[in-house]
N, C-alpha and C positions, 0 to 999 in steps of 0.2 A: 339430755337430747343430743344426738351426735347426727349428721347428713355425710353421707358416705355419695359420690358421685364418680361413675365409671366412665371414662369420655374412650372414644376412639384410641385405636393403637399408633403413634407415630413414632420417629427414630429420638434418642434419649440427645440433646443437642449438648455439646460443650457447654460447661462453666469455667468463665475467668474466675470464680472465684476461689479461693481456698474452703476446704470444708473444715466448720469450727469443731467436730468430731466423728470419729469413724469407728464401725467396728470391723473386726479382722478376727476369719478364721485360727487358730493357733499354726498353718502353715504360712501367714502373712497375707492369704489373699483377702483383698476386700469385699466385705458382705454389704457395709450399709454407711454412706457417708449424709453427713449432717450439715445443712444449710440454713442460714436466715433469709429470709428473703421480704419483702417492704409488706407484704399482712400476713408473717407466719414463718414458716419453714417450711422448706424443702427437702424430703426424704430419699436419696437416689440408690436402688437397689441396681449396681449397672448393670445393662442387658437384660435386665427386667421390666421394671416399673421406678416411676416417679411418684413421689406421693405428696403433694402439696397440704399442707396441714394448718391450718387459721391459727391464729396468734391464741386464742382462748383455748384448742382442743377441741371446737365443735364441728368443725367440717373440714373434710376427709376429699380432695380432689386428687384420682386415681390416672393415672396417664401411663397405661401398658408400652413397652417396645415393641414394634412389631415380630407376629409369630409367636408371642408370650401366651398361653391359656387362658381363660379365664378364671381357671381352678387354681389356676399356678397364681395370678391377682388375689382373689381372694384369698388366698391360705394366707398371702406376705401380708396381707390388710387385717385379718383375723389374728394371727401371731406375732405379728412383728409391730404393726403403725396403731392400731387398735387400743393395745394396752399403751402406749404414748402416749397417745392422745385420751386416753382418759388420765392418766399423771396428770399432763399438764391442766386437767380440767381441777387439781386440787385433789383426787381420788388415789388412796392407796391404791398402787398394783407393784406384786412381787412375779419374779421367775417362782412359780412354785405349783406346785400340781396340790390337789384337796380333796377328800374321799369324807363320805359320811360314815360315822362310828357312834350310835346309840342316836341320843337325841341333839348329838354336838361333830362339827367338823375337826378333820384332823389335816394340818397341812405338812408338805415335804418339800423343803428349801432346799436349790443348793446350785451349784456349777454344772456347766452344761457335761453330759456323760456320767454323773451321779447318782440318776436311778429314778427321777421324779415321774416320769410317764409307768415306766414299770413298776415302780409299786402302786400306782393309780391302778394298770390295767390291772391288777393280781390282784387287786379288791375289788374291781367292778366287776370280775370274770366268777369272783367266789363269794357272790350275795351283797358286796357291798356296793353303794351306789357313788359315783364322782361327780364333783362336781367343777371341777378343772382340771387342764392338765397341764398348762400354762397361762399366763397373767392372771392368776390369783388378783380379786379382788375385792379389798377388806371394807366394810360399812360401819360408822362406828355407831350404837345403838346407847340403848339407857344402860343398860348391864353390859358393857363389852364391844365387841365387833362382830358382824356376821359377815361372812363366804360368802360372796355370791356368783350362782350359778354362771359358769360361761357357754362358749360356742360343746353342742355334746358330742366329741369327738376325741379321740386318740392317737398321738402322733405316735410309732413304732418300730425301731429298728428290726433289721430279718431276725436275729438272732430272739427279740422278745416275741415278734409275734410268732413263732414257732415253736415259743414255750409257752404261751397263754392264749394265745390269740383259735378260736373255733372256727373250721371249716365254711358254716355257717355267717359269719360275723361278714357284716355288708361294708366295704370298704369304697372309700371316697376315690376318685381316680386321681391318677401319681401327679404331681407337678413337677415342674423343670428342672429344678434347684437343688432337690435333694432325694435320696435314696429310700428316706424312710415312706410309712406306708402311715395313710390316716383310716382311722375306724371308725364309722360311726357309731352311736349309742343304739340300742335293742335290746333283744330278750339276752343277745351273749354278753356286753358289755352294758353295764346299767347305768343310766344316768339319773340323777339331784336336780329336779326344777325349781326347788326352793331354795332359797337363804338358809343358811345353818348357823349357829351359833359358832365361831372362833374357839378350840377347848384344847388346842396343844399344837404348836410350832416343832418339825424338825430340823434340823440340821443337817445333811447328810455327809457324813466323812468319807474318806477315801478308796474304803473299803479293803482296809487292811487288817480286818477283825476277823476271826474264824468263828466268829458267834454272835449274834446283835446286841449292841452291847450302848447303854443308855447313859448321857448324864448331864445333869441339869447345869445350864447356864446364869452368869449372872446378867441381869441388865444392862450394865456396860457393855456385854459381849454381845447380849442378843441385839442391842443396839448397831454395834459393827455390822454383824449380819445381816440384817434387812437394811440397813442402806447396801451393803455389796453387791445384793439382790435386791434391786428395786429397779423399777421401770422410770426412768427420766428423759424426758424429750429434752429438754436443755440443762446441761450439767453445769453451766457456769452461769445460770441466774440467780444473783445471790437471794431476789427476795423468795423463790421460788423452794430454793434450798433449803434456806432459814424456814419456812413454811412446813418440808418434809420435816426437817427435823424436829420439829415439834411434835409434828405429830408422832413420830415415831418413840419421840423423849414419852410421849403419852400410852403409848403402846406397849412398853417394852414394863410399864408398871405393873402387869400380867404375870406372874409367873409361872408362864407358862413354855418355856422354851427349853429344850434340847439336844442334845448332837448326839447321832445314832449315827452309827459306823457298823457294817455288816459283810458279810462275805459274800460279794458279785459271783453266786452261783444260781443259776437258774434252778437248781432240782433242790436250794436252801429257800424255794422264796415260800414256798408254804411255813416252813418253821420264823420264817423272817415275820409273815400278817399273823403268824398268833403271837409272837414276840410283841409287837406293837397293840396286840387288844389284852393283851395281858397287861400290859404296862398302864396303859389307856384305864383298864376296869379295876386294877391294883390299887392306885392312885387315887387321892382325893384329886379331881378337877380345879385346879388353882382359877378363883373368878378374878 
């Protein structure tokens, strides 16, 4: 259970505090500073939204800047505080997007500009259904872990929805913050209202391969990985930490992890999703 509460828009007030972590676009500017605060933290998007977050993960109080949308809130609460706040509730969440293939999910790991939302859309647009497209998150079951279904939508830069993206397809209206465009699910992009079974992790490389090109990881490694990708509201909790890493020490017994490196061309993405259901149907399913 999570309580998401939207209060009036007021102006973002100075903190004496220091923020005990921050993230930063790759040109230095600030995206998201990290605060504790006496029942929780404090999320501060500036010139956006505040997001005040309970000590456990379970409620979500929202404090717009003024002139902010409410589309532009909800997107930063859906992508951004959303998947935090379930971490901190104990719940695996990865940066990863996750498509349904047979009767098993397949997800796509990796750094932001790596391809996760477009290979999503290039499966939902050609019969496959998705079921994320960011904050993947993992359930652990009697046999394994299940995908489960997030918000059914597509985040897309100009250049992918103009290679995938249908005339047709009903699109979310734009927020503040960022250029890309959100889709909804429909008859063009299809979305996964179920749980899927967990049944292959990628990796995505840098895209320096002229061909898609696969290869298995060990544990150790897939272990690095999904901590580098992973959703943490507080990074220096040691019991918090010690807790992921367990889980993930449990995870990573799987052998199911790979790094796929492909060539960032848009008129290669057709040969790119049969490259991936070939491998997928090739392959014994590692339980």
């Amino acid at each position: 259970m999570l309580d998401f509460i939207l209060t009036p828009a007021h102006p973002q007030a100075p903190l004496k505090d220091v923020p005990f972590h921050e993230w930063k676009f790759p040109d230095g500017t600030q995206w998201t500073q990290f605060y504790r605060t006496e029942t929780g933290y404090l999320l501060r998007f500036p010139d956006l939204s505040d997001f005040l977050v309970s000590r456990d993960g379970r409620e979500i109080k929202c404090f717009p800047a003024p002139g902010v949308t409410e589309e532009t809130t909800r997107h930063l609460y859906l992508n951004q505080v959303l998947p935090l706040a379930l971490a901190k509730q104990g719940k695996l969440v990865f940066h990863a997007s996750a498509v349904e293939i047979g009767d098993g999910a397949v997800a796509f790991m990796g750094e932001a500009g790596r391809g996760k939302s477009t290979l999503a859309a290039c499966f939902a647009t050609n019969g496959f259904r998705f079921l994320t497209d960011d904050g993947l998150v993992l359930e652990p079951c009697d046999d394994g872990y299940q995908v489960m279904p997030s918000h059914p939508s597509i985040r897309l830069w100009e250049d992918s929805q103009q290679a995938l993206i249908s005339e047709g397809a009903h699109k979310a209206p734009p927020v503040q913050f960022t250029s890309k465009a959100r889709f909804l699910a429909g008859d063009d992009i299809i979305f996964c209202e179920q749980h899927r079974p967990l049944q292959r992790v990628y990796f995505l490389g840098e895209g320096t391969e002229q061909q898609p090109v696969f290869e298995r990881i060990n544990p150790a490694d897939a272990l690095v990985e999904l901590l580098k990708h992973s959703f943490l509201l507080d990074i220096e909790e040691r019991e918090m930490l010690a807790a992921q890493f367990d889980a993930l020490s449990r995870l990573v017994t799987r052998q199911i992890y790979y790094r796929l490196d492909y060539p960032r061309r848009f008129e290669d993405l057709n040969l790119v999703r049969q490259a991936i259901l070939e491998h997928t149907n090739n392959e014994d399913w590692a339980a």
